[in-house]
PDB file of N, CA, C and O in Angstrom:
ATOM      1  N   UNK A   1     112.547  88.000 106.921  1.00  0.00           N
ATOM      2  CA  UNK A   1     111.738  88.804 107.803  1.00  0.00           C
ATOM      3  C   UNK A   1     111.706  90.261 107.325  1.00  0.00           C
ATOM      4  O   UNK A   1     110.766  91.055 107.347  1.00  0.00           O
ATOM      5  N   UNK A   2     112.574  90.369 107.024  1.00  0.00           N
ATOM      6  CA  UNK A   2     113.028  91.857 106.300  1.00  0.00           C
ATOM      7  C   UNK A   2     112.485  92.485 105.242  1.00  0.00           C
ATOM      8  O   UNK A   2     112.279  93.690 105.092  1.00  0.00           O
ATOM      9  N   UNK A   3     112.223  91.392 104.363  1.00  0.00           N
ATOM     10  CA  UNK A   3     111.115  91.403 103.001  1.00  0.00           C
ATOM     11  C   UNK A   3     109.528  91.693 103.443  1.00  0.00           C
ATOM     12  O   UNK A   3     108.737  92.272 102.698  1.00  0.00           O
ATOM     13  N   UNK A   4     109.233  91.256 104.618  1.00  0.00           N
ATOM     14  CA  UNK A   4     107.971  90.834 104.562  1.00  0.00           C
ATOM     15  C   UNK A   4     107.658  92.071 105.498  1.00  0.00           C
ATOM     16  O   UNK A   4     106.441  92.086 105.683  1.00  0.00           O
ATOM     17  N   UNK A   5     108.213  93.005 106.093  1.00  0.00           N
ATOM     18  CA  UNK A   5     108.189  94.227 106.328  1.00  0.00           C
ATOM     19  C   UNK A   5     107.928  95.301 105.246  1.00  0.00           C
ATOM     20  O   UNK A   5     107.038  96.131 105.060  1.00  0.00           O
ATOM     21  N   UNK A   6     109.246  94.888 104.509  1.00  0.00           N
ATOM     22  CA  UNK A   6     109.352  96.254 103.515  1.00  0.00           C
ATOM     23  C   UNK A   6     107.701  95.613 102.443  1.00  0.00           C
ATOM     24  O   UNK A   6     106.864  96.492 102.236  1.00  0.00           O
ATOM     25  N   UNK A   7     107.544  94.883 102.155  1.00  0.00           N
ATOM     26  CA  UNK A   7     106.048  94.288 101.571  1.00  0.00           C
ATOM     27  C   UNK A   7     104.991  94.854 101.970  1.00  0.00           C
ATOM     28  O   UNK A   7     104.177  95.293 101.158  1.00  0.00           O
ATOM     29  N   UNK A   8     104.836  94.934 103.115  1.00  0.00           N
ATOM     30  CA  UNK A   8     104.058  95.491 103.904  1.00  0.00           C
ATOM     31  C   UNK A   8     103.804  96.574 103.765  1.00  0.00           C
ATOM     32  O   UNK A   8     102.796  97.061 103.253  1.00  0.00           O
ATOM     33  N   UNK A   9     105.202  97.356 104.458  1.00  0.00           N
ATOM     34  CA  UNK A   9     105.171  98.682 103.818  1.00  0.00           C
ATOM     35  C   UNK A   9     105.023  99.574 102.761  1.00  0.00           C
ATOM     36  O   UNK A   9     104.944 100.801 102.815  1.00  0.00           O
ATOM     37  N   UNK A  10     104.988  98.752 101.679  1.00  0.00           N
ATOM     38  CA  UNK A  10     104.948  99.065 100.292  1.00  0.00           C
ATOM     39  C   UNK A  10     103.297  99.131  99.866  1.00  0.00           C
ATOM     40  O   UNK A  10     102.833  99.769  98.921  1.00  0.00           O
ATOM     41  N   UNK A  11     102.316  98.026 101.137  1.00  0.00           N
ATOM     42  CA  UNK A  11     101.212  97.816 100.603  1.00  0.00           C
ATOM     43  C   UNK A  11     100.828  98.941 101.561  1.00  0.00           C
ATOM     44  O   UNK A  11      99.781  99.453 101.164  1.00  0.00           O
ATOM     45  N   UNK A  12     101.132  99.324 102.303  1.00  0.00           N
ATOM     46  CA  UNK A  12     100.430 100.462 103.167  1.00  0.00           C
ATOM     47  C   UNK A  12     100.586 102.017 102.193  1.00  0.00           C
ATOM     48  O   UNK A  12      99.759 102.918 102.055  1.00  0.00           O
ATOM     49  N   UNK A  13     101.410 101.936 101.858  1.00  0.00           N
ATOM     50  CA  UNK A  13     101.918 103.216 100.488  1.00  0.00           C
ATOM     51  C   UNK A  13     100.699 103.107  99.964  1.00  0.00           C
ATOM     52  O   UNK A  13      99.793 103.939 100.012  1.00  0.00           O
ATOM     53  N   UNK A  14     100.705 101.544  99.217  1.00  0.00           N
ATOM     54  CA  UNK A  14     100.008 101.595  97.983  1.00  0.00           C
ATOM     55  C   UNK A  14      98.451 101.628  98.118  1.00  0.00           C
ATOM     56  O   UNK A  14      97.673 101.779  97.176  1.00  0.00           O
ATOM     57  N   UNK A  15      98.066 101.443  99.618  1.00  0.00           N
ATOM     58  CA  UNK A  15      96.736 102.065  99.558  1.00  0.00           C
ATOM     59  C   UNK A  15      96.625 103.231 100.157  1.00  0.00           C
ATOM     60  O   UNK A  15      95.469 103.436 100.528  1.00  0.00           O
ATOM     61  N   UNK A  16      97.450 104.173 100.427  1.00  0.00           N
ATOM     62  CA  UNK A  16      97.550 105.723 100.881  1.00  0.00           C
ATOM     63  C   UNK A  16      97.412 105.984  99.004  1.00  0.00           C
ATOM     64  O   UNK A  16      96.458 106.442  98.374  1.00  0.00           O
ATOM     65  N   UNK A  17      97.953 105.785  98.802  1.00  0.00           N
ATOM     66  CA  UNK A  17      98.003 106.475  97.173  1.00  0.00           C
ATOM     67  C   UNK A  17      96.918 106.105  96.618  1.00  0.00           C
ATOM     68  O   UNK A  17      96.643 106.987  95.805  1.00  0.00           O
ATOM     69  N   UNK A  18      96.061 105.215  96.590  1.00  0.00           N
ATOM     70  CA  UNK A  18      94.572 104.906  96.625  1.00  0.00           C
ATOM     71  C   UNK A  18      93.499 105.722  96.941  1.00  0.00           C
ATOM     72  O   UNK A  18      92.620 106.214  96.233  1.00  0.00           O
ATOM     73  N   UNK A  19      93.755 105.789  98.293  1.00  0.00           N
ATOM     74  CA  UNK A  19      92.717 106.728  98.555  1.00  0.00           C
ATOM     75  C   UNK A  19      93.108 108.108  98.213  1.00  0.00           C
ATOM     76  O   UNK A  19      92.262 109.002  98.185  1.00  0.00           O
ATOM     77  N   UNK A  20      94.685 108.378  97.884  1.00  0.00           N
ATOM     78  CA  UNK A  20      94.699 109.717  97.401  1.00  0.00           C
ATOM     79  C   UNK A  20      94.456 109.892  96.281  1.00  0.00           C
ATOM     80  O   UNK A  20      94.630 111.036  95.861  1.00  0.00           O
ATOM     81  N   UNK A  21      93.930 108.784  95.284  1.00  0.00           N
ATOM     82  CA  UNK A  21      93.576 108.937  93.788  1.00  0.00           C
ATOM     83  C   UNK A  21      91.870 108.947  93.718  1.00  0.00           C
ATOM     84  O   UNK A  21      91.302 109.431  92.740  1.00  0.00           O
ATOM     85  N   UNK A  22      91.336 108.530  94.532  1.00  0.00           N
ATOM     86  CA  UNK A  22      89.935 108.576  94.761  1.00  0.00           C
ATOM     87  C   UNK A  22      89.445 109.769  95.056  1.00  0.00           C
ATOM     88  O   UNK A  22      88.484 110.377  94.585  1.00  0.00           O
ATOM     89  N   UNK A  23      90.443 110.128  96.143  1.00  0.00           N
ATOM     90  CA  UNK A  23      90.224 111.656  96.475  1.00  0.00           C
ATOM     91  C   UNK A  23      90.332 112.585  95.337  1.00  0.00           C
ATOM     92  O   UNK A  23      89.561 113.545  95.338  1.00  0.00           O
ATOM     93  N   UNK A  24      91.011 112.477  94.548  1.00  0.00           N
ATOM     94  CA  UNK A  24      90.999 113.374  93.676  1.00  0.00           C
ATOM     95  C   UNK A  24      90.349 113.119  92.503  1.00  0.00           C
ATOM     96  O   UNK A  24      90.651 113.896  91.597  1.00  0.00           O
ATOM     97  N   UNK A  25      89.589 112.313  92.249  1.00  0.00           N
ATOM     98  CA  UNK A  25      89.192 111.614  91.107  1.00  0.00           C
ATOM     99  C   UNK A  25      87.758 111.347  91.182  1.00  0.00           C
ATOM    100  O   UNK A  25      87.098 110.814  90.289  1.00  0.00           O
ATOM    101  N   UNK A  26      87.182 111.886  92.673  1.00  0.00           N
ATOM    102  CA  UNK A  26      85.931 111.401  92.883  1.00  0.00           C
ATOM    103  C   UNK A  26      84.870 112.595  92.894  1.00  0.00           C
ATOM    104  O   UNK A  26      83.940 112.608  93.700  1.00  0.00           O
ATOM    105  N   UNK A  27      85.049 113.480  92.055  1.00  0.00           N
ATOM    106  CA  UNK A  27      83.980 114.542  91.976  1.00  0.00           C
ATOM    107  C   UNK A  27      83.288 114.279  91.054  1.00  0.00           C
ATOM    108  O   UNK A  27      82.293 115.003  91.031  1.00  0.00           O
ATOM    109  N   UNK A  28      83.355 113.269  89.921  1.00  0.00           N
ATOM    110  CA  UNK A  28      82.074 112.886  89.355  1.00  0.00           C
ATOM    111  C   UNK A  28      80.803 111.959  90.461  1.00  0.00           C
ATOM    112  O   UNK A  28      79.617 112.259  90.601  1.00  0.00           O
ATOM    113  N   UNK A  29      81.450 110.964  91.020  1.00  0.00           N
ATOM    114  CA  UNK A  29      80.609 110.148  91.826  1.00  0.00           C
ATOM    115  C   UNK A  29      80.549 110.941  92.954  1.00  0.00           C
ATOM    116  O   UNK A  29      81.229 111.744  92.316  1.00  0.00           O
ATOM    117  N   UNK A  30      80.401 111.450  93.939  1.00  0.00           N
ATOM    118  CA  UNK A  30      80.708 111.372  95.099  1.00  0.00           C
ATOM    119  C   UNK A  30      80.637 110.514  96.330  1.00  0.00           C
ATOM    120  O   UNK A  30      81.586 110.265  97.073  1.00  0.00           O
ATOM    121  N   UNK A  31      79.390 110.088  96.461  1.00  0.00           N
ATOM    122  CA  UNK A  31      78.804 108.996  97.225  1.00  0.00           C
ATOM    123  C   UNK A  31      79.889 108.098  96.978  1.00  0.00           C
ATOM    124  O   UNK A  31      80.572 107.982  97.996  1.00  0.00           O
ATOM    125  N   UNK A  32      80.303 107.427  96.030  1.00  0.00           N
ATOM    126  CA  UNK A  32      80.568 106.330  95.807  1.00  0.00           C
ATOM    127  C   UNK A  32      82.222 106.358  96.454  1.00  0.00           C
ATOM    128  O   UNK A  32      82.644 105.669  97.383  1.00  0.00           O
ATOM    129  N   UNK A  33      82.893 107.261  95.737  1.00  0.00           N
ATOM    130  CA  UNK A  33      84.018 107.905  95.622  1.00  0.00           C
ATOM    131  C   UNK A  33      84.598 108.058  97.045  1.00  0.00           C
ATOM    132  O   UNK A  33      85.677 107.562  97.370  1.00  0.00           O
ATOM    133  N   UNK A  34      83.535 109.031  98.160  1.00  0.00           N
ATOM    134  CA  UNK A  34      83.717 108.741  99.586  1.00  0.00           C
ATOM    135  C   UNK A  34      83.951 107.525 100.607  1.00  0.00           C
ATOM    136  O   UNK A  34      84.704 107.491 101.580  1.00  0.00           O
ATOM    137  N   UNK A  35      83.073 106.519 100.100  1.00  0.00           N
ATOM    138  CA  UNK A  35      82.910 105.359 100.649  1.00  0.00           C
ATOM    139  C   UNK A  35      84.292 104.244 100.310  1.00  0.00           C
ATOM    140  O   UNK A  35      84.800 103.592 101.222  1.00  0.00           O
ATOM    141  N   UNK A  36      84.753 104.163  98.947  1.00  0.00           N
ATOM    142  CA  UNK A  36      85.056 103.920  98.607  1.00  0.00           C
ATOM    143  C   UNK A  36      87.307 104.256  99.039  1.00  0.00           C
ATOM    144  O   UNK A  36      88.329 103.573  99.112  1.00  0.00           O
ATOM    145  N   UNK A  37      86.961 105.470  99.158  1.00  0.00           N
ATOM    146  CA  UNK A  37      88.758 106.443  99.507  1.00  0.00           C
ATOM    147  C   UNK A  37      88.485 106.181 101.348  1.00  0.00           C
ATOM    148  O   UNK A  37      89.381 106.477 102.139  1.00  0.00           O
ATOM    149  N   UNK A  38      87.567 105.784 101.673  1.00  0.00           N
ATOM    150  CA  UNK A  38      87.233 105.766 103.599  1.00  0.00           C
ATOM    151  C   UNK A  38      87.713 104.491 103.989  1.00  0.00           C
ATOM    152  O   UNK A  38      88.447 104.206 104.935  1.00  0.00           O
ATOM    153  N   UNK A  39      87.026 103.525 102.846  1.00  0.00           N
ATOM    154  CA  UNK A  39      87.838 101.642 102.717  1.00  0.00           C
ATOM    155  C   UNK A  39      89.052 101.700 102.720  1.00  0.00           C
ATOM    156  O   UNK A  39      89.706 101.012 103.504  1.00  0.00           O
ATOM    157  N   UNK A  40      89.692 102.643 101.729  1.00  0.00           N
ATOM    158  CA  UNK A  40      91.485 102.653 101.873  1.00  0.00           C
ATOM    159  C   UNK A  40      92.081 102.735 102.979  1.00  0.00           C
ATOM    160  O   UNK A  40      92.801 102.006 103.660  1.00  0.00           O
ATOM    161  N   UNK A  41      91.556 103.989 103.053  1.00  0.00           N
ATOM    162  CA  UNK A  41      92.361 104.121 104.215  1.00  0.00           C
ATOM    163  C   UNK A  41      92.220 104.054 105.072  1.00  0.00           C
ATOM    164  O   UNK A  41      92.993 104.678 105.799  1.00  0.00           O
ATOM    165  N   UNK A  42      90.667 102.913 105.963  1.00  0.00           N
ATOM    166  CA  UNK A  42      90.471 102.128 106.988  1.00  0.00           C
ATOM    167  C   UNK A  42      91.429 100.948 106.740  1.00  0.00           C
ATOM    168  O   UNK A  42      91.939 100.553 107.788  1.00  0.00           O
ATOM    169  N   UNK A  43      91.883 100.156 105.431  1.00  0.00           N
ATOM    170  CA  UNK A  43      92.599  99.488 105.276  1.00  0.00           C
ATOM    171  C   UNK A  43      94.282  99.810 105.581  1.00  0.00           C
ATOM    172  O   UNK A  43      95.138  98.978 105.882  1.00  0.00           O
ATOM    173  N   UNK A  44      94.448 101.244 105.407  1.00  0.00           N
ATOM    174  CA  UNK A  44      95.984 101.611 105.782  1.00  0.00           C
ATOM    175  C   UNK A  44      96.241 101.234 107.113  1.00  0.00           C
ATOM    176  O   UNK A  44      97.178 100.552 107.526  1.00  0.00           O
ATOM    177  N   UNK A  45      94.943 101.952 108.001  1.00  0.00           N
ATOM    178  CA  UNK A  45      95.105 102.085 109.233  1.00  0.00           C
ATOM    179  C   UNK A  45      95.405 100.613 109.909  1.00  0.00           C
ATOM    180  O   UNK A  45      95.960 100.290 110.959  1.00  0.00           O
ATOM    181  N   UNK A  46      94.813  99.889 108.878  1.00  0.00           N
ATOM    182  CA  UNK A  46      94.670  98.188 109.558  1.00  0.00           C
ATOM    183  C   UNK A  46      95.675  97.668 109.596  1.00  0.00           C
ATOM    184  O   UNK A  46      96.147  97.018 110.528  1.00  0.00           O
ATOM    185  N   UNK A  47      96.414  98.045 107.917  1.00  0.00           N
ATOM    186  CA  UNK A  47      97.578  97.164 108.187  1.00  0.00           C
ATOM    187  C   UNK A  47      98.474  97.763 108.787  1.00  0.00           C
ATOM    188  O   UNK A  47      99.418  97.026 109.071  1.00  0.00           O
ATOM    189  N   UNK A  48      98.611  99.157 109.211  1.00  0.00           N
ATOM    190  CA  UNK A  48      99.494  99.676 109.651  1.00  0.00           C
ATOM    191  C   UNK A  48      99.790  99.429 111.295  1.00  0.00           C
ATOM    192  O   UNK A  48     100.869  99.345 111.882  1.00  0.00           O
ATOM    193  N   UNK A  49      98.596  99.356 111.739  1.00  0.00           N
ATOM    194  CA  UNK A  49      98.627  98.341 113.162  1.00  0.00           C
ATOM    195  C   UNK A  49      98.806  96.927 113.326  1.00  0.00           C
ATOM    196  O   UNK A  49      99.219  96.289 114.294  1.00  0.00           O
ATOM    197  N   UNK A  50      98.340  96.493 111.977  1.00  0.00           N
ATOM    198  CA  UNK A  50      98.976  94.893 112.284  1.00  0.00           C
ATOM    199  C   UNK A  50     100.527  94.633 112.022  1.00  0.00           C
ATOM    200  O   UNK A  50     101.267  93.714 112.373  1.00  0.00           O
ATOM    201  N   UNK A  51     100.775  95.976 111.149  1.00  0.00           N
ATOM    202  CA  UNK A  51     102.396  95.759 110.983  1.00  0.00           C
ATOM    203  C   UNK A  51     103.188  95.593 112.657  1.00  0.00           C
ATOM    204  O   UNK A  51     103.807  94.647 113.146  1.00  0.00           O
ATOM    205  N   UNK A  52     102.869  96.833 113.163  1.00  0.00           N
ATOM    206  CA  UNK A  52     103.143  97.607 114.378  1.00  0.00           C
ATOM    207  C   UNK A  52     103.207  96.116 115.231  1.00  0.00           C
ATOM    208  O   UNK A  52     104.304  95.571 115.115  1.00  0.00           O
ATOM    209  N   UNK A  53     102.602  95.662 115.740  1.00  0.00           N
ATOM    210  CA  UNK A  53     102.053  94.265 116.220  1.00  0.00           C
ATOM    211  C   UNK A  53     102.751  93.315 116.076  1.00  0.00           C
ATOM    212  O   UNK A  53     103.412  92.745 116.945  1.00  0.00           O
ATOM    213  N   UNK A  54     102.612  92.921 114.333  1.00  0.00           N
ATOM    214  CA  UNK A  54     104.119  91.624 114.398  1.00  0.00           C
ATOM    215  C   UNK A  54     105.182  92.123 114.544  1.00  0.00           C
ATOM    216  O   UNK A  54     106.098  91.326 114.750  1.00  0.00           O
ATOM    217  N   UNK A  55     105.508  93.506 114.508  1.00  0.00           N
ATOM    218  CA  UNK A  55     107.126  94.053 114.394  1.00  0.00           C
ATOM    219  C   UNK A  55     107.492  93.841 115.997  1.00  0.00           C
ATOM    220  O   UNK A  55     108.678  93.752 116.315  1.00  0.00           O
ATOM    221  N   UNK A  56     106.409  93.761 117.039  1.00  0.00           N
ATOM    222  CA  UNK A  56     106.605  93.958 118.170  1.00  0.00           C
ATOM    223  C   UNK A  56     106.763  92.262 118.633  1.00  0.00           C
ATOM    224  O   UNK A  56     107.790  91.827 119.154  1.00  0.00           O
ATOM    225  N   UNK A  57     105.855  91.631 118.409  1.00  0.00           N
ATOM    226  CA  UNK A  57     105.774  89.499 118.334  1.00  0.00           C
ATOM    227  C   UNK A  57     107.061  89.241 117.931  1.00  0.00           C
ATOM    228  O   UNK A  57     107.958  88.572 118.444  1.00  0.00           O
ATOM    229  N   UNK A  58     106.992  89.914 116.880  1.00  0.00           N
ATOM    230  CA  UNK A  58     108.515  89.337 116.263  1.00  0.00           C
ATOM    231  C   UNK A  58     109.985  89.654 116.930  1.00  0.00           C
ATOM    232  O   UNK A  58     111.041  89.034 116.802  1.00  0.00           O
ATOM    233  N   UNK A  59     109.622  91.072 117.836  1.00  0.00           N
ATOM    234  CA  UNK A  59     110.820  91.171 118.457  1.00  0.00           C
ATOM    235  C   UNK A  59     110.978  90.299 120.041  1.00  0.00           C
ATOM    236  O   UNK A  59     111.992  89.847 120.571  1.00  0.00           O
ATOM    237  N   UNK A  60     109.902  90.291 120.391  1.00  0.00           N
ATOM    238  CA  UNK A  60     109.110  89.394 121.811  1.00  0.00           C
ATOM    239  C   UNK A  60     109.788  87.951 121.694  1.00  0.00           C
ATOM    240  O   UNK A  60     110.354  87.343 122.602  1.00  0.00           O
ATOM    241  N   UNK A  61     109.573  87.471 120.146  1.00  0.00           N
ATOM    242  CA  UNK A  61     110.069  85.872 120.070  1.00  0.00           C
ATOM    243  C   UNK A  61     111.373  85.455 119.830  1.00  0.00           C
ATOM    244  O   UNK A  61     111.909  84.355 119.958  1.00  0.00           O
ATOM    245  N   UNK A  62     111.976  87.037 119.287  1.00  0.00           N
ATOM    246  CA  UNK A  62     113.323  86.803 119.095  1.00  0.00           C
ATOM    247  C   UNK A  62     113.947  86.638 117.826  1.00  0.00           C
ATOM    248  O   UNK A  62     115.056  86.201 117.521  1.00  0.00           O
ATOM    249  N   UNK A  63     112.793  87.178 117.005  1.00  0.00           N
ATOM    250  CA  UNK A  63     113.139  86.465 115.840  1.00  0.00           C
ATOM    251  C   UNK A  63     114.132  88.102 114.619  1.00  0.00           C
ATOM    252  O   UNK A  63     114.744  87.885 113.573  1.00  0.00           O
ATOM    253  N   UNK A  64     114.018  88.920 115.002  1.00  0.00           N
ATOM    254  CA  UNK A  64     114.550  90.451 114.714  1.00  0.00           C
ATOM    255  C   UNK A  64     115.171  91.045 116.175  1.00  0.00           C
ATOM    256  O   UNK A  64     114.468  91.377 117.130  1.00  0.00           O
ATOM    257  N   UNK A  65     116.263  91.088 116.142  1.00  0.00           N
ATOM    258  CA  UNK A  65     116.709  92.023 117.048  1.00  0.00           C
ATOM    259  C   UNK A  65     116.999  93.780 116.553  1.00  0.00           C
ATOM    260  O   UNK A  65     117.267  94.214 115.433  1.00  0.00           O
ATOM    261  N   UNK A  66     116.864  94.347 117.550  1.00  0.00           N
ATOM    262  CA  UNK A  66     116.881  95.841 117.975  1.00  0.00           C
ATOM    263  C   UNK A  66     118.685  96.377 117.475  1.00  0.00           C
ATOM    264  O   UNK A  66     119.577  96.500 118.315  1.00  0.00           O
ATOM    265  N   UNK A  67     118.850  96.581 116.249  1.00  0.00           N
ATOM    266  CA  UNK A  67     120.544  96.939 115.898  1.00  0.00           C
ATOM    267  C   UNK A  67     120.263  98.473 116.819  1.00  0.00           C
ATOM    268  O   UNK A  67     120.632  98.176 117.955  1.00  0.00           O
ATOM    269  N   UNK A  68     119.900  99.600 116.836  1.00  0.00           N
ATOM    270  CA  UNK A  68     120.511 100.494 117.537  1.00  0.00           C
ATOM    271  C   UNK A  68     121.256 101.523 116.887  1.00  0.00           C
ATOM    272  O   UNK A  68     121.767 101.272 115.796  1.00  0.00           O
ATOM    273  N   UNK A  69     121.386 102.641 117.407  1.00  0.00           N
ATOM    274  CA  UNK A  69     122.603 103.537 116.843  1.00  0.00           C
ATOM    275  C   UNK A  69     123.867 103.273 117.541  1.00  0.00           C
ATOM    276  O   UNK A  69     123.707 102.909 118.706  1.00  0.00           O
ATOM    277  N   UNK A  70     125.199 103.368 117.098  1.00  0.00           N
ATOM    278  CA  UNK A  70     126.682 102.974 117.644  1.00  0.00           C
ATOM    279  C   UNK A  70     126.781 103.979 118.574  1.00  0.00           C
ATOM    280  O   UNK A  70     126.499 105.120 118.210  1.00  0.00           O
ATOM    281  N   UNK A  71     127.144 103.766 119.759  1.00  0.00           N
ATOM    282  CA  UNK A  71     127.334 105.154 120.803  1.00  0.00           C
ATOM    283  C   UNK A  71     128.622 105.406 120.945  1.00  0.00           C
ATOM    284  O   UNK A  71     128.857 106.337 121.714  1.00  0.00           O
ATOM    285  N   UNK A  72     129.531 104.895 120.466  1.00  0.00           N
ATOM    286  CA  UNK A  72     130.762 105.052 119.966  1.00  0.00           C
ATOM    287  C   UNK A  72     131.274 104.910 118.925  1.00  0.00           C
ATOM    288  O   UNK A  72     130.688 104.071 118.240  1.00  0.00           O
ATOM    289  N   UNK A  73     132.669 105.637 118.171  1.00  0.00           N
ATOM    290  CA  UNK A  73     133.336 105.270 116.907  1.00  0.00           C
ATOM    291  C   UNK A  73     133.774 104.882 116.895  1.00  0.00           C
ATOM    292  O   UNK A  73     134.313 104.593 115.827  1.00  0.00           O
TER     293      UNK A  73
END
């Protein structure tokens, strides 16, 4: 379960860094370049809520529990 988080997370990076390479890379095209860095990171936003979502299912079903900070030493 743990993998398939940090996976996740890794793919949400890896299209932030996408659209931040478009962004910077897109003053020859522009049109294209815009449309194109707006897909990314409509895609970040996507998976970043569907992460949000199973992290929450997954805690609902029981399948990840909530470790916490120690309130004692």
């Amino acid at each position: 379960m743990k993998a398939l988080i940090v996976i996740a997370l890794v793919v949400i990076v890896g299209a932030l860094a996408s659209a931040g390479v478009l962004m910077l890379r897109g003053k020859h095209d522009p049109g294209r370049a815009d449309t194109r860095m707006a897909r990314a990171l409509a895609v970040r936003v996507g998976l970043s809520i569907a992460l949000f979502l199973f992290i929450l299912l997954s805690w609902r079903m029981g399948w990840i529990q909530p470790g916490g900070l120690p309130l004692s030493r």
